[in-house]
N, C-alpha and C positions, 0 to 999 in steps of 0.2 A: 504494500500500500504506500503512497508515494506519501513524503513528510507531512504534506501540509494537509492531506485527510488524517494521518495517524495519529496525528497529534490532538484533531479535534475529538474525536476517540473517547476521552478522557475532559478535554477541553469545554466542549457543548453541550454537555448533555443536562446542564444544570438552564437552558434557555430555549423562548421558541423557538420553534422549528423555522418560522419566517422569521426571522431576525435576521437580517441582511448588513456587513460593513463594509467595507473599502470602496469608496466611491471618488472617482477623478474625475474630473474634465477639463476640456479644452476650447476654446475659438478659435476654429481655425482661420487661414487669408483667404478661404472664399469657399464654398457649398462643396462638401465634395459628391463625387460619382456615388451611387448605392452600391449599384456593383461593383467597382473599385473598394470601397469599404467594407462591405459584405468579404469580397475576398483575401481581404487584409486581415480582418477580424477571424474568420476561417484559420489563416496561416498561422496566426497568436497560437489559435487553440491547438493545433498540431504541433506545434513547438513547444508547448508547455502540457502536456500530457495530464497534469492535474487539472486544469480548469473543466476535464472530461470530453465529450466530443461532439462536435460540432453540427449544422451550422449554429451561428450565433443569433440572438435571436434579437432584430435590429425593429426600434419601435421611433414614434416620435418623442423627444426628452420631455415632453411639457406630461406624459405620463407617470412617469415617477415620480416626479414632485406632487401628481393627484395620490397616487397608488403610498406614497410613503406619507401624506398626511392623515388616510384611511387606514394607514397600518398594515396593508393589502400590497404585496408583494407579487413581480412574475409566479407563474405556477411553477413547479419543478419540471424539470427537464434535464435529457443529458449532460445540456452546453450548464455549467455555474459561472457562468459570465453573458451578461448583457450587457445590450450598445445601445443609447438612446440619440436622438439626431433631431434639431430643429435650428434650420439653415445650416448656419456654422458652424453651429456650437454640437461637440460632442460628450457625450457621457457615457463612464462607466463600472458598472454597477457588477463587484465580484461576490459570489456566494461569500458566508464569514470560514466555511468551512478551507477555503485556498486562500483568502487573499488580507492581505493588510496595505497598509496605504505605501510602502515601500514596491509593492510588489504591483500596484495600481502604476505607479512610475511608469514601472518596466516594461505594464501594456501598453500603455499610451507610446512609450519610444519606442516600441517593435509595430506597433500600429501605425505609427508616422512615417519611420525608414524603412520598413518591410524587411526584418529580418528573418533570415528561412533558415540560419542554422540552428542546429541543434540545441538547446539549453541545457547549459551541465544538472548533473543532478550531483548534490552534496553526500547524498549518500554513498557514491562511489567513485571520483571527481573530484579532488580539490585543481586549482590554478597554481600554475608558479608562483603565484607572490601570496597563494594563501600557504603553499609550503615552506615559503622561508621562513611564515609567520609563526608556522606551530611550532618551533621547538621553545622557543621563549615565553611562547602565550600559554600554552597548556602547561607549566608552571606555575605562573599568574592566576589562571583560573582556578587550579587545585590549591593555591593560596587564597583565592579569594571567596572562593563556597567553603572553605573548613570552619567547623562548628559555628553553620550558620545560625543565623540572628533570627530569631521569630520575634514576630509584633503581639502587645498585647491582648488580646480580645474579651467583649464584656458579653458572652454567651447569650445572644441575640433567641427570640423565640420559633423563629423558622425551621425549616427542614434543612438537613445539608445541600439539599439540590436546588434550593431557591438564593433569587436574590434578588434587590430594588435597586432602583435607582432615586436618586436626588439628581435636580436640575436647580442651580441657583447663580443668577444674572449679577455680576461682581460689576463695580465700577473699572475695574482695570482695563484700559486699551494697552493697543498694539505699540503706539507712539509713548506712553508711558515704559512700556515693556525697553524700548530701543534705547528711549533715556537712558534706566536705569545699566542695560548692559553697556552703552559705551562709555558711563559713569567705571563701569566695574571695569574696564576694560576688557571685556565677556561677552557674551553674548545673549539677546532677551531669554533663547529657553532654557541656559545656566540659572540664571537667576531668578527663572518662575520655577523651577527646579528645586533650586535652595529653599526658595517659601514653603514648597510644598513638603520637602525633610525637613525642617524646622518643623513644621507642623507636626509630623509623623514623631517628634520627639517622647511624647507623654505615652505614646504606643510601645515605645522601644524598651522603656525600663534601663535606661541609660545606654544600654547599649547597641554594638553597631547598627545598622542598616542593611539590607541588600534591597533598592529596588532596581525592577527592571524598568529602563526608559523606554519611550518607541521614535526613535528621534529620524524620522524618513527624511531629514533635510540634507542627509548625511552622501559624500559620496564614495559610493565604492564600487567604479565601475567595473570589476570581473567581475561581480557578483551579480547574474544576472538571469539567474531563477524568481518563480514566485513560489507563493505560499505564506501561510501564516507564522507571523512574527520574525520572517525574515530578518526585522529593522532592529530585535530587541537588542538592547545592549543593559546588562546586568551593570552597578555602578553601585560598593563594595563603600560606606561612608564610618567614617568612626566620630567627626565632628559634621554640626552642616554650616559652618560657618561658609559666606558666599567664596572666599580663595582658597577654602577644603575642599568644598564642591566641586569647584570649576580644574582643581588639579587631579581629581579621584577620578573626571568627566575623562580627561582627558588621555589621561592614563590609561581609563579602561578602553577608551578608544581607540588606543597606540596598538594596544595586544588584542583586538578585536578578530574574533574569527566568526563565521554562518555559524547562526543560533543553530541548530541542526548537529553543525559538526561539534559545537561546544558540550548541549547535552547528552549527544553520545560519545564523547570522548572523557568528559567529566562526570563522572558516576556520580559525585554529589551534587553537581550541578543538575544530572537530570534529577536528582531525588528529592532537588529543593525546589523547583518548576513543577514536578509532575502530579499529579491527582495526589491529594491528599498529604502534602510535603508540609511545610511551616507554611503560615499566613504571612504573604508576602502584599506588598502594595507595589502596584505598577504608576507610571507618569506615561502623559503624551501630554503634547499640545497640537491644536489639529492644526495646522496650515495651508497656504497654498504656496508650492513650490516654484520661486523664479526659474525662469525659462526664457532666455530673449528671445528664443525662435518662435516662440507660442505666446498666447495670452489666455490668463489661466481663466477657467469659468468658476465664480463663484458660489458656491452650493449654497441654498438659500439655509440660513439658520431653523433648527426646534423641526427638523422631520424623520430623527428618530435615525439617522445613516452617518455612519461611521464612526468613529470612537474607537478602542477597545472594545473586542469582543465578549469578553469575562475579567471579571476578575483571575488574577491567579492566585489561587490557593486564599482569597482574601478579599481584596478593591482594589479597584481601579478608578484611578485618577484624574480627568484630561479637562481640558481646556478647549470650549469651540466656541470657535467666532463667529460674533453677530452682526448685527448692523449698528453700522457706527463704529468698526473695530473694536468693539468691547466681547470680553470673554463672557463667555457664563461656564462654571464650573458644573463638571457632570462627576456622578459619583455614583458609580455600581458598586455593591458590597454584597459579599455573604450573608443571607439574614440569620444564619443559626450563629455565624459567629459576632457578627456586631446589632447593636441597636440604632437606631436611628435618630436618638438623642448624640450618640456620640459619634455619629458621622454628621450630623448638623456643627458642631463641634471644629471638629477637624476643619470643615471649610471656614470656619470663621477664624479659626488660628492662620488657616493659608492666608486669609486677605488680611488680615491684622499685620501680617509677616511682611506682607508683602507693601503695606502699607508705611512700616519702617523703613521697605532697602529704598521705596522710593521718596521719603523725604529726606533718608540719607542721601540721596543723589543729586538733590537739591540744594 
């Protein structure tokens, strides 16, 4: 079974079945062909064997945005990838079981240059320059999962296989975000980062952290498979002050290898990821990825696409943006392990946090 169904396995089964994420688009410089796109979208799916098999199933885009405010998703089908289209503008809409917003990239720039070769599969396939990586990284990593850190939890009333969400509209914009990291000499999602481990602090009992980020801004062009969580990068904290952060960030950056080949190489790492490991908290911030050659299409805010798919082992964290550049904080949690009082909580310590680095920057 290829990685990014395997892992949902385990991953999804605590959410609906229609639950849909990874959603991109595009403007493109003029209307394209159907059939030229039709055939393009075709090629995607032969190339990337997970997305299942084809054709794809191409609608006009002004449907999703009806179908994700009803909550009413494509029926199932072979293809786990749809293509939506009105005029220029394209979208697209990957099952959550293949795809995260990293691996949404990947279709859109195999959809755009028409690439027909083969996509490595990680499970059998590393690149040259992911094998000079490993003799150093897979040290690191087995440093950095040993006697992982679990977060507190206040045994919530739910079942283990449920969860909720919270959606709460924070004053923070984008332009605030920018201040604050060219204050830090960093970058905005360093430092909306740091808020949000600061926050995580009263959960940790002093000590360390493991969250995984989903930071798809990131470039790493051999890497050029999809599937889910391709993007994660694990980020190993013992303080969250903002220049611990941003040097843990980068660090884990430096020895970065395919989520895939990490938790099958790191036996603790997959046992602190996998069903039932410690309560871990993940981060994203959703964005939209600069592209001079394109112009990106804006996903209208509050329709229920994209985000993290689950929590792992715990919550999930992210940040999407609305109109006016302002965030509204989303928060899926475990219900048997947390309350709801104290994931209300949690958000209010992030903007609180958040609310000091940016009068600090001032």
């Amino acid at each position: 079974m290829p990685y990014g169904q395997r892992i949902l396995a385990w991953a999804g089964s605590g959410l609906p079945a229609e639950r849909f994420a990874a959603v991109g688009g595009v403007r493109l410089p003029e209307k394209p062909d159907l059939d030229w796109l039709q055939d393009r979208l075709d090629t995607v799916v032969s190339r990337h064997p997970v997305l299942g098999a084809g054709p794809v199933p191409l609608a006009d885009v002004g449907d999703v945005w009806a179908a994700a405010s009803a909550a009413s998703y494509p029926p199932e089908s072979p293809c786990l990838l749809w293509a939506y289209v009105d005029g220029c503008e394209l979208l697209l809409v990957a099952h959550h079981t293949v795809s995260d917003p990293w691996s949404i990239r990947v279709l859109i720039r195999d959809v755009l240059e028409g690439n027909e070769t083969p996509a490595p599969s990680y499970r059998h396939e590393v690149s040259v320059k992911q094998l000079r990586r490993m003799p150093r990284a897979v040290p690191f990593w087995e440093h950095a999962f040993a006697d992982v850190p679990t977060l507190t939890t206040d045994g919530g009333s739910g079942e283990p296989e449920t969860t909720r969400e919270l959606r709460i509209r924070t004053d923070i914009t984008v332009a605030q975000a920018d201040v604050v990291g060219r204050a830090a000499r960093s970058t905005a999602f360093v430092v909306l980062f740091a808020a949000f481990a600061e926050a995580l602090r009263p959960l940790s009992a002093d000590r360390d952290l493991i969250i995984p980020v989903l930071t798809y801004g990131r470039d790493r062009s051999e890497w050029d498979t999809v599937g889910l969580y391709m993007n994660v990068l694990p980020v190993r904290l013992t303080t969250t002050d903002l220049p611990a952060v941003q040097r843990a960030f980068i660090t884990a950056y430096a020895q970065e290898i395919p989520f895939p080949v990490l938790v099958e190489t790191v036996p603790a790492a997959g046992a602190a990821l996998a069903r039932g490991g410690p309560a871990l908290a993940q981060f994203e911030v959703i964005q939209v990825p600069a592209d001079d050659s394109i112009e990106p299409l804006t996903i209208p805010a509050g329709l229920g696409l994209g985000g993290p798919v689950l929590p792992v082992n715990g919550l999930a964290f992210w940040l999407e943006l609305g109109s006016g550049g302002v965030y509204t904080v989303c928060l899926r949690y475990r219900d048997d392990l947390y309350r709801e009082s104290g994931m209300r909580a949690l958000v209010q310590r992030f903007v609180d946090t958040w609310g000091d680095l940016y009068a600090a920057a001032n």
